[in-house]
N, C-alpha and C positions, 0 to 999 in steps of 0.2 A: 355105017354112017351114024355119029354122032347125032341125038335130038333128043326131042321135052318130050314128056307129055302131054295130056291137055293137064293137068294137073300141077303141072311145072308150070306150064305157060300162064295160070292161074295165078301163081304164086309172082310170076315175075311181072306180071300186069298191074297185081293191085302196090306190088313194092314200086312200080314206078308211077304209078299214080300219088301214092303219099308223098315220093319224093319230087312229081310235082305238084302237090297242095302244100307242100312246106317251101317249097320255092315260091310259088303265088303269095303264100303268106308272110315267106319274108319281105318279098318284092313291095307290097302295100307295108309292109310293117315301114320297109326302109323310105318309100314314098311319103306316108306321114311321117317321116319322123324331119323328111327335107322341109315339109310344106310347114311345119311347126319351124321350125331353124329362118323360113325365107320369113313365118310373119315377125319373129321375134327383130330379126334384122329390120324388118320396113319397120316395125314399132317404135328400135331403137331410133332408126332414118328420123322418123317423128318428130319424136322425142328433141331429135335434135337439130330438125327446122323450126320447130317450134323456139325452142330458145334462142335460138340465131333473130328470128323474127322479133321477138320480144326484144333483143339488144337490139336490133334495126331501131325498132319505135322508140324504146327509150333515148337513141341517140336523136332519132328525128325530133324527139321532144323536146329535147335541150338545146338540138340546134334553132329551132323554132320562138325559144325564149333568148337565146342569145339575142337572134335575127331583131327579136321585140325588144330588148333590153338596145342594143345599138341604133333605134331606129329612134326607141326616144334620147339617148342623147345625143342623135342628130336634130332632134328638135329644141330641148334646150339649147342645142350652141347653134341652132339657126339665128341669123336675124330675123325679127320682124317684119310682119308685109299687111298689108290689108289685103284684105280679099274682096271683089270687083259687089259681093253684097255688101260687106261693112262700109264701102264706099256710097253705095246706093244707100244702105240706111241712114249714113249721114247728110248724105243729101239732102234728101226726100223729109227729114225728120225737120231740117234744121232750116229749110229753105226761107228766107225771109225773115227768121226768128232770131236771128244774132247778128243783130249791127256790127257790132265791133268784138273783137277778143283777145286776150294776150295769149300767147303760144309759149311757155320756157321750157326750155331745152336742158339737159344737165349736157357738160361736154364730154360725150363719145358717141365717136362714129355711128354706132348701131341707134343710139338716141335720135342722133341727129337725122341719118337716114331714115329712121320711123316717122317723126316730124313731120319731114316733108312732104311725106303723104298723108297725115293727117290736114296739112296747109293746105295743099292743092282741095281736098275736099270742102273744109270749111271755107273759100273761098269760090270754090262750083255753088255752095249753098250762098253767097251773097255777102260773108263776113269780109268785114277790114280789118286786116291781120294785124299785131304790133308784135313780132319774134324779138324774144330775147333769151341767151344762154344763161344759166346757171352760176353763180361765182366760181371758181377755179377751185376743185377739191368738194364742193358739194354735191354729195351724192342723196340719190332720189331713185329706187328700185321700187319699180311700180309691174308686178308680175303678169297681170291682167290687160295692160297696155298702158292709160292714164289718169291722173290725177285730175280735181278741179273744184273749182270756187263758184261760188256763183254769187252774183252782186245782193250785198247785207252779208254773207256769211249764212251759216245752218250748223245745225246740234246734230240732227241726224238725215239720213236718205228720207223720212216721212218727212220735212222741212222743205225737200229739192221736188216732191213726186211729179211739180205742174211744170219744172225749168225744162227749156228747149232741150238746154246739154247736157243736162244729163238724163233726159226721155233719149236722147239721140244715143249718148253712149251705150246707153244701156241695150239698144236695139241694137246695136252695134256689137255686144258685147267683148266691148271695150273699158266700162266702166270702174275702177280700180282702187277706188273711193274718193275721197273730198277732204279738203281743208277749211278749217274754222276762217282765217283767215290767211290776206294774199303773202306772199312772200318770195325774194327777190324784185327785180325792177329796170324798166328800161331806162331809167334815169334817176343817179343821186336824189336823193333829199337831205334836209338839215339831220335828220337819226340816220341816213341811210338808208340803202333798196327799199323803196316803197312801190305798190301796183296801184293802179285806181279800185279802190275797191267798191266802185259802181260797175264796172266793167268784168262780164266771163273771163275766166284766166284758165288756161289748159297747161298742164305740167308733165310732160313727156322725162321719164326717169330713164335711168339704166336698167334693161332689163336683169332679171332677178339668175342668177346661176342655177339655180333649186326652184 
């Protein structure tokens, strides 16, 4: 019968014992060598949600400023409105303080519709209105809302600081500056359009495009 020695069996023990610590050692060697492979892959993954992220934000960004840029010029091409304070400041500012006043109007729609709500107000505060439009072709872009005079005339805003209409506009901010004197008119004269120039005169222009 074929067998070892102990001698033999010596020798075949510790040969399979190397072959397996060189098995073990490859097994870890080839382990690290995945777990390096799987971080370099997630680093790339990273890597490359990162910059996806970064083109997310830059596009949100831009949609954001479009968003903004569309919104205002939904505003310049709004018409005008008063808002339920700028009526109350005129109210309130003007109650009792403006007997009478002229209103002119340039002709367009958007003019004319702002007007009308500046009328209805000055007459909640107690004025007698005289509305008159603008001759045919004169224009009057007044950005801020309107124009006005106030009876003598003024060089500057420190001239007007004590007038009803223009403490009221201005609380309103509405105020869009003033004229030295009146101009257009509800009725001929021998030169032509004259206003009373003892009389507030309000001048409702075309709003400004810009």
């Amino acid at each position: 019968m074929l067998g070892l020695s102990l001698h033999g069996w010596e020798e075949v023990t510790v040969w399979a014992l190397g072959i397996t610590a060189l098995a073990a050692f490859v097994l870890v060697l080839a382990t690290r060598i995945v777990i390096i492979l799987q971080r370099e892959a997630i680093g790339e993954s990273d890597i490359k949600v990162a910059e996806a992220r970064e083109v997310a934000a830059k596009a949100n960004e831009r949609a954001a400023e479009a968003n903004l840029m569309a919104e205002q010029i939904r505003e310049k091409l709004a018409p005008r409105a008063l808002s339920e304070e700028q009526k109350s400041a005129l109210t309130s500012a003007l109650k009792g303080k403006l007997p009478r006043v002229f209103v002119v109007v340039q002709r367009d729609l958007e003019a004319q519709a702002f007007a009308l709500q500046l009328e209805i107000a000055l007459q909640a505060a107690g004025a007698i209105l005289h509305p008159q439009e603008l001759a045919a072709g004169e224009l009057l872009y007044v950005p801020a809302g309107v124009m006005m005079y106030r009876p003598g005339g003024a060089k500057s805003e420190d001239d007007m600081k004590d007038d009803p209409l223009y403490i009221a506009l201005k609380k309103a901010k509405l105020f869009g500056g003033f004229t030295a004197g009146p101009f257009a008119s509800t009725k001929l004269g021998p030169m032509g359009p004259q206003l009373d120039p003892r009389v507030h005169i309000v001048y409702v222009g075309q709003k400004s495009p810009y």
